[in-house]
Residue, then its C-alpha position, 0 to 999 in steps of 0.5 A: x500500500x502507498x503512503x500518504x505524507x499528509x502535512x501543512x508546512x514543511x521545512x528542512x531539517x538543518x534549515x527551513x528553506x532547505x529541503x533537498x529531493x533526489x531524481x528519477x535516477x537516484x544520483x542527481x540531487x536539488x533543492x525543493x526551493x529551486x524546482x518552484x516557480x516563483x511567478x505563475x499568471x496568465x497575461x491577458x489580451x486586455x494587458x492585465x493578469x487573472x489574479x485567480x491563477x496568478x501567483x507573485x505578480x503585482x501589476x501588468x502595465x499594457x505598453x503600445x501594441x504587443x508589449x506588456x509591463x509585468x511587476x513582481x511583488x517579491x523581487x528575484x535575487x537577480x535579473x537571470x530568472x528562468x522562465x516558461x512561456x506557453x503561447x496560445x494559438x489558432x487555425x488562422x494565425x501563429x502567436x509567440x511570446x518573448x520575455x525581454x527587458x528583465x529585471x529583478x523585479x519586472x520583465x516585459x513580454x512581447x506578443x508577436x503574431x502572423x508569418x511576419x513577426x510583427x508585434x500585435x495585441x492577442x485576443x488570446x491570454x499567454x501563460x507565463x511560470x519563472x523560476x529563479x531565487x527570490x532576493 
């Protein structure tokens, strides 16, 4: 029978912030800290972010066409986060998103659409996670 590990905080044993998890192959170790993303959201068409789903984002500024502003609430400790970006799509059209202009505490996304890669405003919400250690 499995066991269920049924629990309201976990902390490390030598420190609280650090709780070490092994991998599939039983030799490379990490800390559980740096496997969490730090920024979870969706960025909306109307240059906003779902505040149900998002997790450390404190304002999305909607900038000219295709450019959106996003803070974080808890800054990270450098600007080299990690990110993941997931990008919706349809039949008549490709979109992408980048991250760009990073800082610490805010980054600023890029929607690009059509063959030519032109930057444009979305009618669909991109998904956004980064990863990285928080100042």
């Amino acid at each position: 029978m499995a066991s269920i590990l049924k629990v309201d905080d976990l902390r490390g044993n030598t420190a609280a912030g650090n709780i070490t998890i092994t991998a599939e192959n039983n030799s490379d170790t990490y800390t559980l800290q740096q496997t969490v993303a730090k920024v979870t959201g969706n960025i909306q068409p109307d240059g906003s972010s779902n505040s149900a789903v998002s997790v450390n984002i404190s304002s999305v500024t909607d900038g000219s066409t295709g450019l959106n502003t996003v803070a974080v609430s808890n800054a990270f400790s450098a600007a080299l986060a990690v990110s993941a970006l997931i990008s919706n799509h349809d039949s008549s059209y490709n979109r992408g998103l980048a991250i760009d202009d990073t800082s610490a505490s805010s980054f600023i996304t890029r929607s690009y659409g059509s063959s030519n890669g032109a930057l444009m405003d979305t009618d669909t919400a991109h998904s956004i996670a980064f990863f990285g250690d928080l100042a």
